[in-house]
KOLMIMAR-68772 format. One line per field, with one value per residue (C-alpha): residue number from 1; residue in three letters; chain; x, y, z. Coordinates in steps of 0.001 Angstrom, whole numbers, always signed. Example, Ala and Ser with C-alpha at 12.3 -4.5 7.8 and 13.67 -1.06 7.14 Angstrom:
! residues 2
lovo: 1,2
torti: ala,ser
torkol: A,A
east: +12300,+13670
north: -4500,-1060
up: +7800,+7140
END
This chain:
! residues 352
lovo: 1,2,3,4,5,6,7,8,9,10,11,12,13,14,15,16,17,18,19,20,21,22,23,24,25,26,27,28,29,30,31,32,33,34,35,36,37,38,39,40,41,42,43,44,45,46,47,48,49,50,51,52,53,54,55,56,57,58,59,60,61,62,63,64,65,66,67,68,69,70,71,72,73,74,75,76,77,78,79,80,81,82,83,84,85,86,87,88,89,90,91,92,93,94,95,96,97,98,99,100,101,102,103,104,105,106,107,108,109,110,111,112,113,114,115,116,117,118,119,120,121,122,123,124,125,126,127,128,129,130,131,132,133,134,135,136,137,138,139,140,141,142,143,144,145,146,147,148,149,150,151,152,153,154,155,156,157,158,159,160,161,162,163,164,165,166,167,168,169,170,171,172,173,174,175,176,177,178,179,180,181,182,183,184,185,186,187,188,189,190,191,192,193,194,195,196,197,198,199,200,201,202,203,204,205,206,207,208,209,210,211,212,213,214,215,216,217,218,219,220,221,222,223,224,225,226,227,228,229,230,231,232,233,234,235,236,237,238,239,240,241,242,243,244,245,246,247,248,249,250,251,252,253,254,255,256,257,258,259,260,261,262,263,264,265,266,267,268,269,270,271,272,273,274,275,276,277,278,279,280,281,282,283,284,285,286,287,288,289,290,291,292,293,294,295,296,297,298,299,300,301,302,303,304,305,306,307,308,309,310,311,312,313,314,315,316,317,318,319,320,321,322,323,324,325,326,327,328,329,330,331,332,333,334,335,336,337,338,339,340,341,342,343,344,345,346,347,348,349,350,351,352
torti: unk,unk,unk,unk,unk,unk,unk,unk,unk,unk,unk,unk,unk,unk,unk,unk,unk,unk,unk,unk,unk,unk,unk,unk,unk,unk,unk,unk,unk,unk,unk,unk,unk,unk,unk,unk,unk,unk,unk,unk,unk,unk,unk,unk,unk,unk,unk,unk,unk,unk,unk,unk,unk,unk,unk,unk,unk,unk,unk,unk,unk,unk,unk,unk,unk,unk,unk,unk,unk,unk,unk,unk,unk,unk,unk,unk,unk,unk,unk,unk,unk,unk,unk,unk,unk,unk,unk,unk,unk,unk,unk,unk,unk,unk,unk,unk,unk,unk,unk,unk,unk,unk,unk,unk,unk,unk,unk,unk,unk,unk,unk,unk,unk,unk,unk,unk,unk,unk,unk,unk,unk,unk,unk,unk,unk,unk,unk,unk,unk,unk,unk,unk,unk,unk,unk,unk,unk,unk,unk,unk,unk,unk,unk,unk,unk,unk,unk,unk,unk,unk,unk,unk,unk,unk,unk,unk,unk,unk,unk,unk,unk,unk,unk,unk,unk,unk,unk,unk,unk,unk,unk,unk,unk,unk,unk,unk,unk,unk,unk,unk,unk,unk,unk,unk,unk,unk,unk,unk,unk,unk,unk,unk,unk,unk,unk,unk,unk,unk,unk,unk,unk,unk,unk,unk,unk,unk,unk,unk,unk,unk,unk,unk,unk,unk,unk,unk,unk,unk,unk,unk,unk,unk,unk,unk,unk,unk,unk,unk,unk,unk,unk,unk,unk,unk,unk,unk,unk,unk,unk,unk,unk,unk,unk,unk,unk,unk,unk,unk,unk,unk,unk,unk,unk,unk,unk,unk,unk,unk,unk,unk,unk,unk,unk,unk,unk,unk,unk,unk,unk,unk,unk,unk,unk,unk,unk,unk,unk,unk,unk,unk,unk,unk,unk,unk,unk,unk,unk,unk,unk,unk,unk,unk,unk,unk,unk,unk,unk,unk,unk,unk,unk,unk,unk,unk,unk,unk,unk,unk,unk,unk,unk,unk,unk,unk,unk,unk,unk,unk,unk,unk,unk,unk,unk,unk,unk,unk,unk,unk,unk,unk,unk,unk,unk,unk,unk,unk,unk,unk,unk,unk,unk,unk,unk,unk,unk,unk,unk,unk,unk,unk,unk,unk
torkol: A,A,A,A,A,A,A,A,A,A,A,A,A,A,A,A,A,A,A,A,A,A,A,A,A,A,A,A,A,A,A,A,A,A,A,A,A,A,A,A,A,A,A,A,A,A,A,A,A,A,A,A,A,A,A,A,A,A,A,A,A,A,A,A,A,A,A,A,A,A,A,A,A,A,A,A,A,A,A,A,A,A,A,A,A,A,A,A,A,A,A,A,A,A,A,A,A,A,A,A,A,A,A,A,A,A,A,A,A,A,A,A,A,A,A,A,A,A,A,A,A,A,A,A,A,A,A,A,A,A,A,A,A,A,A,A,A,A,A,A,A,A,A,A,A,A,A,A,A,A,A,A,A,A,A,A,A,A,A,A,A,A,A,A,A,A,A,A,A,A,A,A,A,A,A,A,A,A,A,A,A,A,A,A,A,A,A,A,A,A,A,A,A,A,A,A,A,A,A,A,A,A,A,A,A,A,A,A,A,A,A,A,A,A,A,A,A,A,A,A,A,A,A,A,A,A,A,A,A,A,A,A,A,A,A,A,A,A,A,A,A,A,A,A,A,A,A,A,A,A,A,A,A,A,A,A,A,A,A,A,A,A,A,A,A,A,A,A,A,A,A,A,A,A,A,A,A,A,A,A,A,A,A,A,A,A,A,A,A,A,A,A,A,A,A,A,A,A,A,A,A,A,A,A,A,A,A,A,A,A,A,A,A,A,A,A,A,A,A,A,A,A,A,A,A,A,A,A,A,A,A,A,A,A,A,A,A,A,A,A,A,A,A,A,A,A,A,A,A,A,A,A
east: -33597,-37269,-37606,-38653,-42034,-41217,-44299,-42769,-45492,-48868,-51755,-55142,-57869,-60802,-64009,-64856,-68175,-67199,-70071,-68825,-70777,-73840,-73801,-73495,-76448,-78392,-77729,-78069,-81716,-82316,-81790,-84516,-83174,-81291,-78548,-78150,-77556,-74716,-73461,-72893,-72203,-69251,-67936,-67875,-65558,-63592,-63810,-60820,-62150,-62566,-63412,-65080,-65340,-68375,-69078,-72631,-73505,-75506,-78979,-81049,-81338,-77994,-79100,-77093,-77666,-80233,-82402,-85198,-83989,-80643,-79377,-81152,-84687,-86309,-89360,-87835,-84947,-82830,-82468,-80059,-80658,-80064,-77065,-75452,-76331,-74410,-71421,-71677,-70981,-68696,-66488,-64280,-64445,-62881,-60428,-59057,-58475,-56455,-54107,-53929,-51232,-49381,-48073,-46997,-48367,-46059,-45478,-48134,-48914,-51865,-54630,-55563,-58962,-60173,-63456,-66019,-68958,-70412,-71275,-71164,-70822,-68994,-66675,-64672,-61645,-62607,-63808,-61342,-58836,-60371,-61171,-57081,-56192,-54145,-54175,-56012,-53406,-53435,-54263,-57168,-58019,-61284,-61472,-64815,-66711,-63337,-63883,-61421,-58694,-58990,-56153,-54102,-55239,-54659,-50848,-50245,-52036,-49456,-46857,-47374,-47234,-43628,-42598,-43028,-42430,-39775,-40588,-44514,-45417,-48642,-51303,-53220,-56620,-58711,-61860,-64363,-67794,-68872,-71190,-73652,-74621,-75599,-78952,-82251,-81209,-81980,-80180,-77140,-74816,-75416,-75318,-71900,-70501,-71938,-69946,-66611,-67188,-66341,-65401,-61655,-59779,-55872,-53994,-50134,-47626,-45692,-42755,-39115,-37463,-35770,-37295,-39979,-41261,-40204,-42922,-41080,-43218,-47287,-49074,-53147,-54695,-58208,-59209,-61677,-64825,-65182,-67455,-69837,-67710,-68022,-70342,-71724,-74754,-76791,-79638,-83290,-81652,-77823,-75369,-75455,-72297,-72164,-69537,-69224,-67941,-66169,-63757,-60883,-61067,-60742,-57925,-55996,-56387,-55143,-51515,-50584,-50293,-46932,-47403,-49384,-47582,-44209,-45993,-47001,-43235,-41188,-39946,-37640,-37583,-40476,-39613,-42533,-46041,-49307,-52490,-55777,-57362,-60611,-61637,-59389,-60242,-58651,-55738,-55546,-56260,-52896,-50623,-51853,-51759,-48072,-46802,-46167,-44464,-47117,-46187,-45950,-49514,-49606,-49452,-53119,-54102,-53533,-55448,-58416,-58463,-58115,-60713,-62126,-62407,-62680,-62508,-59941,-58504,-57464,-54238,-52659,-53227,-51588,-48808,-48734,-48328,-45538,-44075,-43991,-41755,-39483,-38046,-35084,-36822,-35479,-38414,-42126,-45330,-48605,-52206,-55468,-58744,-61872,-64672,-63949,-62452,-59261,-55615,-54642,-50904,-47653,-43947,-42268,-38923,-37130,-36597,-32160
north: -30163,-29075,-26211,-22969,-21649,-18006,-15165,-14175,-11279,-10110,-8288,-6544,-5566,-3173,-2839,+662,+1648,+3637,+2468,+4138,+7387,+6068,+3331,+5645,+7559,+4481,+3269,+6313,+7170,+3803,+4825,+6293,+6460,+10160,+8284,+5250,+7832,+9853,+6531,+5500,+9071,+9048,+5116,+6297,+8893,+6428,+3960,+5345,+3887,+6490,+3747,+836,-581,-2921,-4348,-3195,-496,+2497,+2199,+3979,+7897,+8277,+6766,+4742,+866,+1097,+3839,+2366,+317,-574,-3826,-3096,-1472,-1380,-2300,-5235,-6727,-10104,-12751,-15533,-16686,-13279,-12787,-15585,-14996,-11295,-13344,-16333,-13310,-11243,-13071,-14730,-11225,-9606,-12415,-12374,-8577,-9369,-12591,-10109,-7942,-11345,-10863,-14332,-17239,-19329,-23051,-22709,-26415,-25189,-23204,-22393,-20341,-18565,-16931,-16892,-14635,-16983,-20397,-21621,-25172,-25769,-23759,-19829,-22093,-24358,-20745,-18959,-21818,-21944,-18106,-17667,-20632,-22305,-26486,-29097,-30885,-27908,-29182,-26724,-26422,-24076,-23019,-21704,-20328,-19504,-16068,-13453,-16077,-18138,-16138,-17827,-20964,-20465,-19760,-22153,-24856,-23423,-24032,-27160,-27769,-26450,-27972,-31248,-30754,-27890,-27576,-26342,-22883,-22085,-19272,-18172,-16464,-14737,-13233,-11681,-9533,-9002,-6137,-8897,-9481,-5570,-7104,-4716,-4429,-1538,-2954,-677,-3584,-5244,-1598,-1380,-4399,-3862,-525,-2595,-4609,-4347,-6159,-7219,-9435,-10372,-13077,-14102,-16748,-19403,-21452,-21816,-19576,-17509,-13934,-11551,-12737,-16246,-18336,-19517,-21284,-21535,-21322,-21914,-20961,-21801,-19241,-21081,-19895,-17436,-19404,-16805,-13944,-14247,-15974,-16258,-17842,-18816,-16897,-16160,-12631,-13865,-14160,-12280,-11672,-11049,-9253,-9083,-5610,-8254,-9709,-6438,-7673,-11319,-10524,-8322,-11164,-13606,-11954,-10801,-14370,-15335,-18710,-17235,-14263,-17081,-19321,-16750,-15308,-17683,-16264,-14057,-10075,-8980,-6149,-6567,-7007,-8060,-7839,-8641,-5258,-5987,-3066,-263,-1432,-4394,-3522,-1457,-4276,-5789,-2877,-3059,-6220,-6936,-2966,-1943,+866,+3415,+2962,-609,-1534,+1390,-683,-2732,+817,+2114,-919,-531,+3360,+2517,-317,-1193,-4993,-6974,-10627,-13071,-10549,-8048,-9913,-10254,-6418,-5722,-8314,-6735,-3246,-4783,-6448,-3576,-1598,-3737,-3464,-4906,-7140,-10014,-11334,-10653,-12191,-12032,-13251,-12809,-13723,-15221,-17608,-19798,-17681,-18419,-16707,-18181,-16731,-17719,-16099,-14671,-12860,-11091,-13952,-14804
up: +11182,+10419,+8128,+9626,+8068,+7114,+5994,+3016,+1886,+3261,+705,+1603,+141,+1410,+17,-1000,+1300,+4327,+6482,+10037,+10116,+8806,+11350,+14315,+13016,+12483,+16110,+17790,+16269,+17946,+21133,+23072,+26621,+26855,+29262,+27179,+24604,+25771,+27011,+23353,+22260,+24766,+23471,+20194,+20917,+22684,+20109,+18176,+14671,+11777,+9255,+8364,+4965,+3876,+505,+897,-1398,-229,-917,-4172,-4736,-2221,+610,+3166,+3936,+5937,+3792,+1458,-1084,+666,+2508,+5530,+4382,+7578,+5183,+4576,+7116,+5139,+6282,+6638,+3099,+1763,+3569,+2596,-918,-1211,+1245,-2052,-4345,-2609,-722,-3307,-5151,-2261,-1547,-4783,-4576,-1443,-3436,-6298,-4299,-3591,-6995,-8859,-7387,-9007,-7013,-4409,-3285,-33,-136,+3393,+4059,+7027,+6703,+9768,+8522,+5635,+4358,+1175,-787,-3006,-349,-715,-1054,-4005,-5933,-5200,-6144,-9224,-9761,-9616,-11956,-8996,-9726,-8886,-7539,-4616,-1297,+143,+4446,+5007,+8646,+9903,+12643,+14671,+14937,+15235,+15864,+12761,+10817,+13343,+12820,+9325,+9576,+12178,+9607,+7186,+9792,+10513,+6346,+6026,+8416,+7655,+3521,+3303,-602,+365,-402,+1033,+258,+3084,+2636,+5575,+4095,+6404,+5333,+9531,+7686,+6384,+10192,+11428,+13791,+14005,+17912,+20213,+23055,+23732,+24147,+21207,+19161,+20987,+19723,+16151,+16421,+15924,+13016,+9379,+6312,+5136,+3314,+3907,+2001,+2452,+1381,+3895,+2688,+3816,+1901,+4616,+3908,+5836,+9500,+10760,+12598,+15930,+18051,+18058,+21237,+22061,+25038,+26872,+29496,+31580,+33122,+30139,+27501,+27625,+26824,+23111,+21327,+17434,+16970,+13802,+13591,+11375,+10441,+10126,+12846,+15950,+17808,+21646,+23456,+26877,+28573,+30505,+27899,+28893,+32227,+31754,+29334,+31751,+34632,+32285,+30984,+34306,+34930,+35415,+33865,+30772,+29947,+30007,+27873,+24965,+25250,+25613,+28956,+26654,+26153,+23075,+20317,+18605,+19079,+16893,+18694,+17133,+16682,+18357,+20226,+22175,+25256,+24228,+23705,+26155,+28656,+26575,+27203,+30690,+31539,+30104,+30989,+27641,+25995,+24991,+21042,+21451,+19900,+17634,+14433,+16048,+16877,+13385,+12077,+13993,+13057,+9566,+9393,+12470,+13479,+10451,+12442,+11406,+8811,+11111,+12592,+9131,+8107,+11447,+10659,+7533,+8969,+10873,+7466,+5104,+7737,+7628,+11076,+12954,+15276,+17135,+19472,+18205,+19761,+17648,+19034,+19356,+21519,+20130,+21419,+24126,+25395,+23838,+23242,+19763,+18071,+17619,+18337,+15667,+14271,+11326,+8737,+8382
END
């Protein structure tokens, strides 16, 4: 009988510039239009985000990030190049902070590394392999460009590991710095979507041994006639994300489909869900959509309070949240919606 792939301990780490407030004063100075104002007055209030962490310091004499001398001098907006060069230098800094709270990292045979906001050669995973002493005889997987469902990808590549050598333990990474990609737009949508992101790092360890959340059953799902929904394209001042105002309602159409809301459950009752915290109308299109209790998403709820969307990261400090409580939980479902569009997660329960 195949081993069962078990998520033995979760870590995070933060990075210590609370960019929220500045960034709604940035954007709203940007809008012109009185009603396009009060529009995103009234969607920050909504937003139900107090924080959002960036590894961007504040610029000189006090300032914020976009004041002269910071990131985003208006005097002088970076580019790609520049971008990547802070993401080069920070990236593996904050990852390691995250594999630090792992504790011993005794017997890890994978390295497996999400991270969708950067490029870099030689890659996050071969520095931070080396930056934390791990072997050379370590087998390392960096997945890229998945978006905000790439942590999933991640486990489910760590999964698939166990599974087929029982005596793997695997260390999975998600590092994400979205703040490196804050666009000089004055379009109201794209301020909106900027209003989300933030920066995060969450690292955990897979094996067999039969403690924390066991992995029960992966699932991937295309939605189609939504590849326009979200998209992440490469461009001269970094990368520029696009959220449709439409991606609540195409999630809501898709889970109240028999045959969808069967396949990510198993058909079965769920105690327990993890749901990327990507925006609240999100996951309030979730608790619609599959007529949940009104507590049921608070620990993605907390999450995006705490730290807004952070990408990939975000599912594992929710499963995290759900972790360190230690709860009683038979039948758990964890997922999360990205570019495609696409449902990515797995079915879960308390470890025997």
């Amino acid at each position: 009988m195949p081993a069962t792939p078990c998520i033995n301990a979760i870590a995070t780490a933060t990075p210590p510039h609370d960019v929220h407030p500045a960034f709604i004063e940035w954007a709203a100075r940007r809008l012109t239009d009185r009603t396009e104002r009060r529009l995103f007055d009234r969607m920050v209030a909504r937003a139900q985000i107090e924080h959002r962490w960036s590894v961007l310091a504040p610029g000189s004499g006090g300032g914020t990030q976009t004041d002269p001398g910071g990131f985003y001098d208006a005097l002088a907006w970076p580019g790609t190049a520049d971008r990547m060069t802070v993401y080069a230098r920070e990236a593996p800094a904050l990852a390691e902070r995250a594999v630090a709270g792992l504790g011993s990292l005794d017997g890890v045979t994978h390295l497996i590394l999400a991270s969708c906001t950067g490029f870099v050669a030689p890659g996050i995973d071969q520095i931070l392999a080396r930056r934390l002493g791990l072997s050379d005889r370590v087998e390392r997987t960096l997945i890229g460009f998945m978006g905000c469902y790439a942590a999933v990808s991640a486990l489910r590549t760590a999964y698939h590991i166990v599974r087929s050598q029982p005596d793997a333990k695997a260390l999975v990474v998600s590092v994400e710095l979205s703040s490196l990609h804050l666009q000089a737009s004055d379009d109201l949508k794209s301020l909106l979507s900027m209003l989300l992101f933030a920066d995060g790092a969450a690292a955990a360890i897979v094996s067999a041994q039969p403690s924390g959340l066991a992995i029960k059953a992966p699932f991937s799902l295309a939605l189609p006639g939504s590849d326009d929904l979200i998209t992440w394209d490469i461009g001269d001042t970094g990368f520029a994300m696009q959220l449709s105002g439409k991606v609540p309602e195409r999630i809501t159409g898709a889970l109240a489909d028999r045959e969808t809301r069967a396949r990510l459950t198993g058909g079965g009752a769920v105690d327990s869900w993890a749901v990327h915290a990507g925006g609240r109308s999100i996951l309030d299109a979730v608790e619609q959509a599959l007529d949940l209790p009104e507590d049921a998403l608070q620990p993605s709820r907390n999450v995006l309070n705490r730290y807004g969307n952070m990408s990939s990261a975000t599912l594992l400090f929710v499963l995290h949240d759900i972790l360190r409580r230690r709860p009683s939980l038979q039948a758990g479902v964890a997922m999360a919606f990205g570019p495609g569009m696409a449902v990515e997660g797995f079915r879960y329960a308390q470890a025997a």
